[in-house]
C-alpha positions as CSV (number, residue, x, y, z in Angstrom):
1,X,-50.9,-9.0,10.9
2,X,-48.0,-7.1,9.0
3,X,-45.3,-4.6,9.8
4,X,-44.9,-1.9,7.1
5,X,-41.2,-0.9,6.5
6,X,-41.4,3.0,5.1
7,X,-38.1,5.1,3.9
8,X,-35.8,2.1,5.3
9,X,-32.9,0.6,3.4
10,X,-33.2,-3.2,3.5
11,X,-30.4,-5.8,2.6
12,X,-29.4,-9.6,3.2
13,X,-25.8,-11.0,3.7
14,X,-25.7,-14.9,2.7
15,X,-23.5,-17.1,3.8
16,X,-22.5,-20.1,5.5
17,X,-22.3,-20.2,9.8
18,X,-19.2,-22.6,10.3
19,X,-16.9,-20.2,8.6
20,X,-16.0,-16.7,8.9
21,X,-16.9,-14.0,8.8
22,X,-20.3,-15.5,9.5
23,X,-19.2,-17.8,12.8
24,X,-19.9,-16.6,16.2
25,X,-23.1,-15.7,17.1
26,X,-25.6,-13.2,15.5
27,X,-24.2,-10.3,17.5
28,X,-20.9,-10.8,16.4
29,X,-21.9,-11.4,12.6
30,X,-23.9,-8.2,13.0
31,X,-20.9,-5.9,14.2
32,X,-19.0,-7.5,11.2
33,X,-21.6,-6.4,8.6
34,X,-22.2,-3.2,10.5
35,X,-18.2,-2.3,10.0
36,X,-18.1,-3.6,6.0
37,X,-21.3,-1.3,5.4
38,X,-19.4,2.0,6.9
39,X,-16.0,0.7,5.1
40,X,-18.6,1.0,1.6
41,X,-19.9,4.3,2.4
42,X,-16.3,5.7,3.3
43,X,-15.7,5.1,-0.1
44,X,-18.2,7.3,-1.3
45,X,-17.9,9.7,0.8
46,X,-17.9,13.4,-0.3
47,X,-14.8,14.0,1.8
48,X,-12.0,14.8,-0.9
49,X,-9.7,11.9,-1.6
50,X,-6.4,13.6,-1.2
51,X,-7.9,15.7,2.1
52,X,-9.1,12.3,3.4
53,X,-5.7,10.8,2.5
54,X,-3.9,13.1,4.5
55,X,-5.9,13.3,7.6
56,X,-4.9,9.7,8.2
57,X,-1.6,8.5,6.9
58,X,1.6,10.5,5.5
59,X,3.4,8.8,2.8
60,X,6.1,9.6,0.9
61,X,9.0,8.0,-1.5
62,X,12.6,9.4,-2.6
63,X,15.6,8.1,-4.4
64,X,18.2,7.2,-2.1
65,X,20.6,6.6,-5.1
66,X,21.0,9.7,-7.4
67,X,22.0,7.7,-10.2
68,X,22.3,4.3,-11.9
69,X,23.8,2.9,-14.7
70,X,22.0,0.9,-17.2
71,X,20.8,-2.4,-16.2
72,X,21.7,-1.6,-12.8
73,X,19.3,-1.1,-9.4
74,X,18.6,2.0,-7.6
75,X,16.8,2.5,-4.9
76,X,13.8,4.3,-3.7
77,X,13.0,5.1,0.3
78,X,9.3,4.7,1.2
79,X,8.2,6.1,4.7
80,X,4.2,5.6,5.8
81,X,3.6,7.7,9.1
82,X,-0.1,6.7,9.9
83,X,-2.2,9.3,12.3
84,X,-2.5,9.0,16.1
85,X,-5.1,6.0,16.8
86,X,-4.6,4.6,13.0
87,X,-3.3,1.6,11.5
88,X,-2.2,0.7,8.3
89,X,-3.2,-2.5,6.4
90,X,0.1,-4.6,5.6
91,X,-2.1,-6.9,2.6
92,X,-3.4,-3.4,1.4
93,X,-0.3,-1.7,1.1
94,X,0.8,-2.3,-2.9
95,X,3.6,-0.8,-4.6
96,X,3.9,-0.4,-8.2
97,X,5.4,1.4,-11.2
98,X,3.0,3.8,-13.7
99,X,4.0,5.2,-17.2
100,X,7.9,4.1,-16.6
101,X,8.8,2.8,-19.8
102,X,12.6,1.5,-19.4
103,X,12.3,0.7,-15.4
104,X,10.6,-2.3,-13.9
105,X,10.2,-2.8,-9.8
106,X,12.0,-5.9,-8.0
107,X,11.0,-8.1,-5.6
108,X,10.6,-6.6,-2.5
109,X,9.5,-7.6,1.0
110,X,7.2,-5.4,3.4
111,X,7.7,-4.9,6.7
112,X,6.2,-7.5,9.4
113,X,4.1,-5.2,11.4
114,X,1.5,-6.3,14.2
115,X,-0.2,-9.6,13.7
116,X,-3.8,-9.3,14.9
117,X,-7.2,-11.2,14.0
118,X,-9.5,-8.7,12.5
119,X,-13.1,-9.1,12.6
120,X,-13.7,-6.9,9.5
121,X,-11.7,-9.3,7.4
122,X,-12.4,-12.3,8.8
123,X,-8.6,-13.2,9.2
124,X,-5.5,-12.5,11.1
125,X,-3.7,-9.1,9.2
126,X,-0.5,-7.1,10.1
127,X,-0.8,-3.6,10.8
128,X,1.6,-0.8,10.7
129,X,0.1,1.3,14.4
130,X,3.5,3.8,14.5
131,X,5.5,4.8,11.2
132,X,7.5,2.1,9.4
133,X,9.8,2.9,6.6
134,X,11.5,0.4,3.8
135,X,13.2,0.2,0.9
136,X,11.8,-1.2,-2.4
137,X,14.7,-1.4,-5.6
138,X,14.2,-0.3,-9.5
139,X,16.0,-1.8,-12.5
140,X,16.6,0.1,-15.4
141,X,16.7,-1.2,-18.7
142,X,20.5,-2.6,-20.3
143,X,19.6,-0.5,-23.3
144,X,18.8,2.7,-21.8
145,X,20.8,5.7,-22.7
146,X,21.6,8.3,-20.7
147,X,20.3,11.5,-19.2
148,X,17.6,12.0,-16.9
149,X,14.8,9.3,-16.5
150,X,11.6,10.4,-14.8
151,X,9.1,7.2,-13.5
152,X,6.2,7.4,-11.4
153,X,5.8,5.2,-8.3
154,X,2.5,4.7,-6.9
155,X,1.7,3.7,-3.3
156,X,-1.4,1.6,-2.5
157,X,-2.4,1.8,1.4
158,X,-5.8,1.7,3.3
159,X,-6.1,2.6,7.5
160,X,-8.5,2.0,10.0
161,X,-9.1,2.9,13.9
162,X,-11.1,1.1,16.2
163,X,-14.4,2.3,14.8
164,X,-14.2,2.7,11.3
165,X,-11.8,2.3,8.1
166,X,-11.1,4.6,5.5
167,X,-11.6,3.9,2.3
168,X,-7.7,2.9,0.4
169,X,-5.6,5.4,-1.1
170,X,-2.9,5.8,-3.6
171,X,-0.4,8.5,-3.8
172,X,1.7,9.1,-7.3
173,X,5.1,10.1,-6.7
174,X,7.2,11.5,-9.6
175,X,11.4,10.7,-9.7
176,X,14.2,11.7,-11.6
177,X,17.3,9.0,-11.8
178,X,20.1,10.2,-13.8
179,X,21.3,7.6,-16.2
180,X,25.4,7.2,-16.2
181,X,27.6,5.3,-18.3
182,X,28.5,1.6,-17.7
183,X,31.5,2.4,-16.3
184,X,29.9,3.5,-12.7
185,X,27.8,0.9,-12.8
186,X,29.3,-0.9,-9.1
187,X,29.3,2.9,-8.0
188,X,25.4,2.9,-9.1
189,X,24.3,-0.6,-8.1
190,X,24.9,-0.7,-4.2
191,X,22.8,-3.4,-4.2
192,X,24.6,-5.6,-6.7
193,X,26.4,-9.0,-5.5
194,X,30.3,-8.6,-5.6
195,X,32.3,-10.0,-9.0
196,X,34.2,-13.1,-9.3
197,X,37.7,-13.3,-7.9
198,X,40.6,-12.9,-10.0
């Protein structure tokens, strides 16, 4: 005897059952799959990216300091509002600098957020449920002359509710730092340690 499968879609997951996301019965391994499979067909989804985007997380980024004197620090605001029943990844939130030739992005540190295990990843994550803002800092260059210095900073971030996960985003957001002379540069740098003593 033999059961014909017709116009079905067939896959197998491997893996080993005395780790995750594989432990815990077949029910549970199931809903795990189940959740990954939606989280890959979010991603090709016909929905338009920034539409999709904004339906489930605002994001935006602005210069706190208007200017900054070369090889100084300025920095830049970043506020991520997610929609009502959404939370935002902590490990897939990424912040980075594109086509800013002069300017490179310190160290920074996100906020905590909520620690809970999720079943999708297998691991415990910290999520951003209610908006969360931060600051990250940008060094110019010790050679840069002056004027105006445009820079883009991207914004890597992904959300999920209960049910499902969207697929991640990016936003681009374009700056302008005005570039003084070394003379205000403790006036530029609030974020620079204090000098020596006399």
């Amino acid at each position: 005897r033999a059961v014909l499968h017709e116009w079905e879609r067939t896959y197998a997951v491997i893996g080993g059952l005395d780790r995750p996301p594989f432990d815990g019965g077949v029910l549970h391994v199931y809903r795990r799959i189940s959740r990954a499979l939606l989280a890959a067909l979010l991603v090709i989804a016909t929905v338009p990216a920034a539409e999709a985007a904004e339906e489930y997380a605002r994001i935006s980024a602005r210069l706190r300091d208007a200017s900054a004197a070369p090889g100084a620090r300025a920095r830049v605001s970043v506020a991520m509002e997610p929609a009502k029943g959404v939370k935002l990844y902590r490990h897939m939130t990424r912040i980075e600098l594109v086509e800013s030739p002069g300017l490179r992005l310190e160290p920074h540190v996100l906020p905590e957020g909520q620690a809970k295990f999720d079943e999708t990843f297998g691991k415990e994550v910290h999520l951003y449920a209610r908006a969360v803002s931060f600051d990250v800092a940008v060094r110019l260059a010790g050679d840069r002359p002056e004027g105006l210095l445009e820079f883009t900073l991207r914004i890597h971030y992904q959300g999920c509710t209960d049910n499902l996960c969207y697929r991640p985003e990016q936003r681009d957001f374009r700056l302008a730092l005005k570039v003084s002379g070394p003379e205000a540069s403790a006036a530029a740098d609030p974020l620079a340690p204090p000098g020596p003593g006399p």
